[in-house]
C-alpha positions, 0 to 999 in steps of 0.5 A: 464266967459268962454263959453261953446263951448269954454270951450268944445273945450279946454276941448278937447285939454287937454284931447289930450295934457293931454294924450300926455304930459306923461311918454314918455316925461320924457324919451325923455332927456336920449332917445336924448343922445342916438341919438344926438341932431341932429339926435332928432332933424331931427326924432323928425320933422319926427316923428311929421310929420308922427304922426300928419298924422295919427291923422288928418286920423283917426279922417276924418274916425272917422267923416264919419263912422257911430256909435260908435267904437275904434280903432279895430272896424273900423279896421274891418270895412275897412279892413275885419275881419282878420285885425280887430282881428289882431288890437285888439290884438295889440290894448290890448298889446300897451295899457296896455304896456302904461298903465305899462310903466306910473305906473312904472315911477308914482311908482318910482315919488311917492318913491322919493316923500314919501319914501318906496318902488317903488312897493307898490307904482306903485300897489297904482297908479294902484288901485287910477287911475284905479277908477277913470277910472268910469269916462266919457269922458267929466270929464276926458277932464275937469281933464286932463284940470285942470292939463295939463295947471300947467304941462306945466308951471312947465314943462317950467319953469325947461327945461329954468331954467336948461337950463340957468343953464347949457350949450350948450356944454353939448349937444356935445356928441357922439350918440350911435344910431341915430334912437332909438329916434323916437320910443320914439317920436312916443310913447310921441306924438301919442295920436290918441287912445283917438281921440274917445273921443275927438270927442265925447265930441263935440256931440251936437255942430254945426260943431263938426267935424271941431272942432274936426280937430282944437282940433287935431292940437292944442293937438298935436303942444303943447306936441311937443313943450313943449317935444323939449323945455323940452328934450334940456333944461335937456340936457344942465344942464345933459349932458351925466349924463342924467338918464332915468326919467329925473329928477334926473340927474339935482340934481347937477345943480338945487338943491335937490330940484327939485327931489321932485318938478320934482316928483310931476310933473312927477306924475301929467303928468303920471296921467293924461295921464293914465286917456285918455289911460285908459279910451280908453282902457274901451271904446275898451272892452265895444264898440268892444269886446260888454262888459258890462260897468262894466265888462270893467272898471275892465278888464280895471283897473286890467289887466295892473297890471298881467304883472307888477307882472310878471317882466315887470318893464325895462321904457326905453325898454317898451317905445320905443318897444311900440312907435315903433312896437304897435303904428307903427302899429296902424298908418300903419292900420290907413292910410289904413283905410283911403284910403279905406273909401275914396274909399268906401265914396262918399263927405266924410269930409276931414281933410287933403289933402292926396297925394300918395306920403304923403300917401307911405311915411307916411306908408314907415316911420312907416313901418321900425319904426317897422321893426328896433325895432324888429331888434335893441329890440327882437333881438339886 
């Protein structure tokens, strides 16, 4: 029987991987073909380098500040007040950005799964998943647990079956631009929103914040694995046929079968990464903006659903301007934030070695993240 501090620990890395191994990575094969495997590739390296930065800091300043907080709230603290304000907004737009870009993808899943229209089903998803976001944060690691562990076979098991299917020649294409793959990178890897709860899932053991860092480590390696493995093995049976969910280009490789099989997948990787966002998205209202509990998981369940009826519905675009603007800079506030509890925290726990040069070129990388998806999605 598996122990209980080993139990909890992996309870952790699903509910980091659950999140991670979501709508971003079914976007990644169609974002690839825009940029050439190459150029994924290197910005998808760069992307992991930069992500894993942030997710290491912002779990050191989660360790060594006292009280329990989101995002927004530590903001406020290292930074001022001003920043803080600035975070929250930003911290409300990407997340429940996140949230509408899941139950688009989840929507159009449950269609080629059962029939009927697209909309009525992403309204379903909303109320069925925004429930459940009752939870606590132990149960949501123990179900994104249970189901990130099959998503990952089932994810493995078609990137090699198409890619054995298919050809590396398919992979010779010409990249339209080079670096739209990063924000989806970004988007598909970032994960540090549910950080929080991670850590708050190890309260009570010995050592719990060491157990926190190896939670992030192994959390994040395996969706960055499995999204490289994945993103290849769709292009080499799609080629420039690639579509924006991924699964349907494959029909002429793998059969009609696989759109309902890669549907159910799809549905089950959206679902458990809608849990961790949602949930955060809960703790931010009830933690930072001091509501009720009740009060923040209806905020947290309804609201992503105003911008849904209002005509937000383009994946793609929601993806990437989310990864690379929102995300950019939470990233940006994050390694600032670092620097400053550093300062400010005489024998601090350190999660990471941080040099100048790691820290200029962590926050250079997000800072033109952001600057290019102003330029290439508000005003391109």
């Amino acid at each position: 029987m598996m122990k209980e501090h080993t139990k909890i620990f992996w309870s952790a890395v699903g509910l980091i991987s659950g999140m991670i191994l979501g709508s971003g990575l079914f976007a990644l094969p169609f974002a690839m073909r825009v940029s050439g495997v190459h150029w994924s590739l290197l910005f998808g390296a760069v992307a992991y380098f930069a992500v894993v930065t942030v997710q290491l800091a912002y779990g050191e300043v989660i360790v060594n500040t006292p009280g329990r907080h989101r995002l927004p709230g530590y903001v406020r603290r290292y930074l001022g007040t001003f920043a803080g304000r600035f975070e929250s907004l930003n911290q409300i737009l990407a997340l429940n950005g996140i949230l509408v870009g899941y139950a688009l993808l989840a929507g159009i899943f449950l269609s080629k799964l059962f029939g009927g229209p697209v909309e009525t089903w992403t309204l379903g998803f909303f109320v069925v998943s925004g429930a459940l976001l009752i939870g606590k944060a132990t149960q949501i690691g123990e179900i994104n647990l249970f189901l990130t562990v099959p998503l990952i076979v089932s994810l493995l098991a078609i990137a090699l079956t198409a890619g054995i299917r298919g050809s590396a020649a398919m992979l010779a294409f010409t990249p339209t631009a080079p670096f739209f793959i990063f924000a989806v990178f970004v988007f598909s890897l970032a994960g540090y929103t549910v950080i929080p709860d991670t850590y708050q899932i190890f309260h009570g053991i010995k050592r719990n914040r060491f157990h926190l860092r190896e939670a992030i480590i192994v959390g994040g390696a395996i969706p960055f694995l499995v999204s490289i493995i994945f993103g290849i093995g769709v292009l080499m049976a799609s080629g420039t046929g690639v579509t924006s969910d991924a699964i349907s280009g494959l029909i002429p490789v793998l059969g009609s079968g696989v759109v309902q099989f890669g549907a159910a997948l799809g549905l089950l990787a959206v679902f458990t990464s809608y849990l961790a966002i949602g949930y955060d998205l809960k703790e931010l209202y009830t933690f930072d903006f001091k509501m009720r509990p009740v009060n923040a998981w209806v905020l947290a369940a309804l609201l992503p659903i105003v911008p849904f009826l209002f005509g937000a519905q383009n994946f793609i675009n929601l993806i990437a301007l989310v990864g690379g603007l929102f995300i950019a800079i939470d990233g940006i506030f994050i390694m600032l934030m670092l620097r400053t509890m550093r300062k400010k925290t005489p024998n601090y726990d350190s999660f990471l070695p941080l040099g100048r040069i790691h820290y200029v070129i962590v926050v250079a990388i997000f800072f033109i993240s952001a600057l290019y998806e102003v330029f290439y999605q508000l005003v391109h």
